[in-house]
C-alpha positions as CSV (number, residue, x, y, z in Angstrom):
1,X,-54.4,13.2,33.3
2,X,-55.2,16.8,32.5
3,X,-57.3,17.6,29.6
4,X,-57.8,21.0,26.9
5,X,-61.0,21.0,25.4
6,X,-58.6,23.1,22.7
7,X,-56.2,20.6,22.3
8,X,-56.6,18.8,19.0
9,X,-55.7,15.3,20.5
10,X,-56.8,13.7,16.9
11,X,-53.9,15.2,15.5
12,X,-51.4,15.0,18.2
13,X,-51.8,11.2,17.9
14,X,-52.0,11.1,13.7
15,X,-48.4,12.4,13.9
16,X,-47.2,10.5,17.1
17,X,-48.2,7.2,15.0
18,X,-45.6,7.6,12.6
19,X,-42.9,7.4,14.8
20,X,-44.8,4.5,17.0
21,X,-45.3,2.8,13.4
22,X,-41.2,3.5,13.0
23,X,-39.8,3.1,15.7
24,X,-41.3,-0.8,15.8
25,X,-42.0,-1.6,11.6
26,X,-38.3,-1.3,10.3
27,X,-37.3,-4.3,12.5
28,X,-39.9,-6.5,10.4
29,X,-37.4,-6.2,7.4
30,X,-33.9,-5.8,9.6
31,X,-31.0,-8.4,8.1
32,X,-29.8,-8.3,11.7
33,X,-33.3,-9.6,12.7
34,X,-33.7,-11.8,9.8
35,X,-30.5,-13.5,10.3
36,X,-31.7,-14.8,13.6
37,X,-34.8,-15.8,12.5
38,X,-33.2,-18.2,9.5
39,X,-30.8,-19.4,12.4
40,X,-33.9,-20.4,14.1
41,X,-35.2,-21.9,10.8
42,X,-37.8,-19.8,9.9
43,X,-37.3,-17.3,6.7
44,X,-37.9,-13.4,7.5
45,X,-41.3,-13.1,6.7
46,X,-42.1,-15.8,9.0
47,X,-40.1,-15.3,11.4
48,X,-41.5,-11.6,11.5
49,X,-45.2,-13.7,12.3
50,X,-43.6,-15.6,15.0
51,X,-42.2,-13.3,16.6
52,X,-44.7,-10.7,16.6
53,X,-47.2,-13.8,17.7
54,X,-45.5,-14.8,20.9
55,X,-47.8,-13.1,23.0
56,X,-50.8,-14.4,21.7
57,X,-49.5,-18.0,20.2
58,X,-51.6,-19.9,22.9
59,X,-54.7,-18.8,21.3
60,X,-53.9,-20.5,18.2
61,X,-53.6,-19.4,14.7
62,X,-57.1,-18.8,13.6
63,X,-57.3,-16.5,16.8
64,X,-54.0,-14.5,15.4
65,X,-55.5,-14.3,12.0
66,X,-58.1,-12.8,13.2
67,X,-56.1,-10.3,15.3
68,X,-53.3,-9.2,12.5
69,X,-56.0,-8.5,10.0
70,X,-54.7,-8.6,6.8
71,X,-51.5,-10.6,6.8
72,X,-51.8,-13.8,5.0
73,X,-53.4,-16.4,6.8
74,X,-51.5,-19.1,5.1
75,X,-48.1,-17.5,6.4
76,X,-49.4,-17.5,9.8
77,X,-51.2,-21.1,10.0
78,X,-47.6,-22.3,8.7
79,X,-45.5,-20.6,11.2
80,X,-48.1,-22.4,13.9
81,X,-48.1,-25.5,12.1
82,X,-43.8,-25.4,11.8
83,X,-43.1,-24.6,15.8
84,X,-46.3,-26.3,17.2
85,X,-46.8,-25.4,21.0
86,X,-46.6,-21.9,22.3
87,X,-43.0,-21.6,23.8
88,X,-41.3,-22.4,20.6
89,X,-42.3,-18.4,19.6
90,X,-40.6,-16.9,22.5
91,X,-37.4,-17.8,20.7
92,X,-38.3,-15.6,18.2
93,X,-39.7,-12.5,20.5
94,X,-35.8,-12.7,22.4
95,X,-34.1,-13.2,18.6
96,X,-35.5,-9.8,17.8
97,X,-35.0,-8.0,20.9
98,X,-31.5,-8.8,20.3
99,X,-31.7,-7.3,16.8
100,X,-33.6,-4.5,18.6
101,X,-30.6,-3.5,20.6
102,X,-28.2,-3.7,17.7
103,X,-30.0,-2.4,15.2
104,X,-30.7,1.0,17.0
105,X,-27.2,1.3,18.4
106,X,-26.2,0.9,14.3
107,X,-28.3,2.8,12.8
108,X,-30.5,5.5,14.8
109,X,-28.4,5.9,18.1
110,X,-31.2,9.1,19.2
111,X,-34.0,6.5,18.7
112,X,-32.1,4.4,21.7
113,X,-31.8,7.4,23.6
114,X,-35.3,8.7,23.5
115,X,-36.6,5.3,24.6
116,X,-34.5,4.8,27.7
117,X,-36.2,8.7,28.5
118,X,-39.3,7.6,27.4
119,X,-39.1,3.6,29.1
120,X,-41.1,5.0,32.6
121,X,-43.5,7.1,31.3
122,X,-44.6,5.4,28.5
123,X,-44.7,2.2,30.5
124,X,-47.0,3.8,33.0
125,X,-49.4,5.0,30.0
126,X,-49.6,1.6,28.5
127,X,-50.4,0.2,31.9
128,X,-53.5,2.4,32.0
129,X,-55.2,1.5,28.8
130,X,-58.2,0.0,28.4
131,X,-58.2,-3.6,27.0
132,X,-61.4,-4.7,26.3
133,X,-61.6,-4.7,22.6
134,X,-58.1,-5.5,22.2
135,X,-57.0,-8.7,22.8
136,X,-53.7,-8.9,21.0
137,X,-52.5,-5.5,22.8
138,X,-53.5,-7.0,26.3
139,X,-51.6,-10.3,25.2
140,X,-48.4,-7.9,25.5
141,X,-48.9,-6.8,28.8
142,X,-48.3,-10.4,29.8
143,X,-44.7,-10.6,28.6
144,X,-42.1,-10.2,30.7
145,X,-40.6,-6.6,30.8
146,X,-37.0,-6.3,30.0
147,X,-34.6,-4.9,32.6
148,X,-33.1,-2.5,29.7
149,X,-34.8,0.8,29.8
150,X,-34.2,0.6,25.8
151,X,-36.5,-2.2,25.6
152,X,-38.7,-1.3,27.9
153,X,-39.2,1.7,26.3
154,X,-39.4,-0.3,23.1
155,X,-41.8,-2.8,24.3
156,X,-44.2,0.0,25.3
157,X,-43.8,1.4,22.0
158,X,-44.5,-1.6,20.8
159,X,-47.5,-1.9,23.5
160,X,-49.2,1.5,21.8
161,X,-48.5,0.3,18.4
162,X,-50.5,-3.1,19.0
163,X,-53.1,-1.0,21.1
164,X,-53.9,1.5,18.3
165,X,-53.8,-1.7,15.6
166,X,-56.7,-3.3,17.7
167,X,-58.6,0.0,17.8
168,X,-58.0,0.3,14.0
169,X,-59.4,-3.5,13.2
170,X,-62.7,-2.8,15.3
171,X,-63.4,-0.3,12.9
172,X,-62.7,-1.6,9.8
173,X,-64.6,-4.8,11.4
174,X,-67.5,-1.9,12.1
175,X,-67.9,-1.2,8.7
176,X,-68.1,-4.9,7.4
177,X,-64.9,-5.2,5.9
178,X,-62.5,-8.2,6.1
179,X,-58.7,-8.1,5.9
180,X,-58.7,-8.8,2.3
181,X,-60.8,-5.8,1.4
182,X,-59.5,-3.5,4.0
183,X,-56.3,-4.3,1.8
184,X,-57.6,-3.4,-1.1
185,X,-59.5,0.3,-0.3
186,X,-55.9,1.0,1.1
187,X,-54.0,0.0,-1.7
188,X,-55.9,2.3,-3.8
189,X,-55.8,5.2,-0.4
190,X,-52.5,5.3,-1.0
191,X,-52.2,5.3,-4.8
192,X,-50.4,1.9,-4.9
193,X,-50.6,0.6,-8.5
194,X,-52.4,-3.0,-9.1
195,X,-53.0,-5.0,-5.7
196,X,-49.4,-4.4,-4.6
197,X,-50.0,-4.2,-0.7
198,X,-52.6,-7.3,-0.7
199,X,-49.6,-9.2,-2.6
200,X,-46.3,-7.2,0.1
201,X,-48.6,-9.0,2.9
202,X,-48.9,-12.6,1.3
203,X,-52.2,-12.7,0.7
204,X,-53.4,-15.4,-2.4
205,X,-54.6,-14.3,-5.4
206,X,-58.3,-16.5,-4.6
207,X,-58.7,-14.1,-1.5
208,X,-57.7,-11.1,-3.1
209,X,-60.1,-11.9,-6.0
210,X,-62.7,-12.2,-3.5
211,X,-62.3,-9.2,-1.9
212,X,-62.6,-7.1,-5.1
213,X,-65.9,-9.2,-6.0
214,X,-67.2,-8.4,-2.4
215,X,-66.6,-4.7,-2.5
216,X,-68.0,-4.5,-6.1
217,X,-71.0,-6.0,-4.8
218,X,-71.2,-3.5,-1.7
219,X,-70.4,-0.7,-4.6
220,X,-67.2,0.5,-3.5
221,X,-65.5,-0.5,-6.1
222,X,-65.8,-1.1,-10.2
223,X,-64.1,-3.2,-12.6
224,X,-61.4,-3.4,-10.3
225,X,-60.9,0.1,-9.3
226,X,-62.0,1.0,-6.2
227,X,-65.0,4.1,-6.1
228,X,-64.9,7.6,-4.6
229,X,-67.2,6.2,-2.1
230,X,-64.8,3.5,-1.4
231,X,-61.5,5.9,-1.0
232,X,-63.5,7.9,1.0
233,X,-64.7,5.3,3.3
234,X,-60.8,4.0,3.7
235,X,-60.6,7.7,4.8
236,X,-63.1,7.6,7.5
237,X,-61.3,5.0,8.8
238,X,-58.0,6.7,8.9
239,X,-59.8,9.7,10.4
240,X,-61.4,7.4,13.4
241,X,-59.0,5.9,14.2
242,X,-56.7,8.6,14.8
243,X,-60.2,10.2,17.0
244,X,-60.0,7.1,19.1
245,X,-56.4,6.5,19.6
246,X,-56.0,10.0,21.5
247,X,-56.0,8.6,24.9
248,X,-52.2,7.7,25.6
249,X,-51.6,10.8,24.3
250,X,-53.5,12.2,26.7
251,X,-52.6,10.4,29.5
252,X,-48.8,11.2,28.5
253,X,-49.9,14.9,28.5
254,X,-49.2,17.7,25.8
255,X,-45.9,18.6,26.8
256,X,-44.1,15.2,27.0
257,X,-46.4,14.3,23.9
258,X,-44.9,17.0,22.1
259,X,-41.8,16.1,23.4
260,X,-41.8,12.6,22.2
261,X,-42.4,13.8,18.4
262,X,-39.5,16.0,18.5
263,X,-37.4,13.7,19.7
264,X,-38.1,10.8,17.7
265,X,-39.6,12.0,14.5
266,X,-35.3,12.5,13.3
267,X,-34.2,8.8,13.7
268,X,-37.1,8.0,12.6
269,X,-36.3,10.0,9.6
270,X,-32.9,7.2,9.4
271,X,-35.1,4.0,10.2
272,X,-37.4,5.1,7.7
273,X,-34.5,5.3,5.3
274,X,-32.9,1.9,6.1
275,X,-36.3,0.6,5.6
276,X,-36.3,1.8,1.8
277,X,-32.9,0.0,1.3
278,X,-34.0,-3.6,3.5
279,X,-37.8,-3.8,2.0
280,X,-38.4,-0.5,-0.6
281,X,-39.9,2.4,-0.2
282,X,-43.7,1.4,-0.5
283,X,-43.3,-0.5,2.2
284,X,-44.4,0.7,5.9
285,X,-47.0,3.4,4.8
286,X,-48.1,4.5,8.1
287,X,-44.4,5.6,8.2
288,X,-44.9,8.1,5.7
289,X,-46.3,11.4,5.3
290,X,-49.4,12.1,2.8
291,X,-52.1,14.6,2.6
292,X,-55.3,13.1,3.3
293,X,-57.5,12.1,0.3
294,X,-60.0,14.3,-1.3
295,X,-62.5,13.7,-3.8
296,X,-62.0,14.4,-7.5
């Protein structure tokens, strides 16, 4: 790894994330992938949670509650409590592989392409991060790899995706936040109306209740609005972890990180779009572009 103290590496992996967020999120809401995942006799939502959860479904529910952060905890203790022992995820994790494959082929045919280029290097970065502090990321390191370049290359997509989501919880954990009121601060971040992304990820209306009590308390939010203070805090956050993500970035190197943006940030461009018609277009934020946020 070569580094350039005039490299800004923060940036390089703020706009790398959104095609990492892409190239994995529009699967969650894929009727190819969904299909499988009734057939298997879960609905979509759930099956999205089981098959995420493969790698870590030996550590139990209340362990991958803990790790996905603000998905509801109900939907995820049901999925454990439906399929019971560990191997009846992996189902799931080779269901959506499958819809993987198709779904790319269908849809965004320069995605597929990129990550057969991609499949070495970015298996070799992933193999070089750190994993203490992130669990759920070194859970994944433990599956299998596919012989398909395109899903090895997706899988190690998937890999930084799961790295940078651990990095991000530690420091929402750092400030004192649960998943609920991580939730809410971003809701408001993003200028979602009401508690619209508490409610996309399942969460009750008891636990979202809390969390606005909670952050009232701490004085980041009033009368169910959250403060300047708060929205700047939720920017923080976006900020750090984007600061402390930099590494496979680096390790890739500036060329073939600059590389990997232009080659993916166009079908991502069409995932992005299929996920407006499969889910809407609020859904999958950290998929799409907006200036940071700046006090009044």
């Amino acid at each position: 790894m070569t580094t350039d103290s005039t490299t800004d590496w923060a940036a390089i992996a703020r706009r790398n994330s959104r095609s990492v967020q892409t190239l994995i999120g529009w699967i969650f809401w894929d009727p190819g992938a969904v299909t499988r995942y009734e057939q298997l006799g879960l609905p979509g939502p759930l099956g999205y949670i089981a098959s995420r959860s493969a790698p870590f479904a030996g550590a139990g529910a209340e362990a991958t509650i803990a790790s996905f952060g603000s998905i509801s905890p109900d939907g995820i203790r049901l999925v454990f409590q439906h399929l019971g022992t560990p191997s009846a995820f992996h189902a799931f994790w080779l269901a959506r592989d499958a819809a993987v494959v198709d779904g790319l082929t269908a849809y965004a045919p320069d995605a597929r392409g990129g990550l057969e280029e991609f499949a070495d290097d970015l298996g070799d970065v992933v193999a070089k991060l750190p994993t203490v502090g992130r669990p759920f990321f070194a859970a994944h390191l433990a599956m299998e790899q596919p012989a398909s370049p395109l899903l090895r290359g997706w899988h190690a997509v998937n890999a930084l995706r799961e790295w940078r989501g651990d990095t991000h919880w530690a420091i929402v954990a750092s400030q004192g936040l649960s998943g609920p009121e991580a939730s809410v601060l971003h809701n408001a971040w993003l200028g979602y109306d009401g508690d619209w992304l508490s409610v996309s990820r399942g969460n009750a209306a008891a636990s979202i209740d809390a969390a606005w009590t909670s952050l009232e308390h701490k004085g980041l939010a009033v009368d169910r609005n959250v403060t300047n203070e708060g929205l700047a805090l939720r920017q923080w956050i976006e900020d750090e972890t984007d600061r402390r993500t930099t590494l496979p970035w680096e390790l890739l190197g500036l060329e073939s990180s600059e590389r990997f943006a232009h080659t993916f940030e166009p079908p991502c461009d069409l995932l992005l779009a299929r996920v407006d018609v499969t889910a809407g277009e609020r859904y999958q934020p950290a998929s799409r572009q907006r200036e940071p946020w700046q006090p009044n």
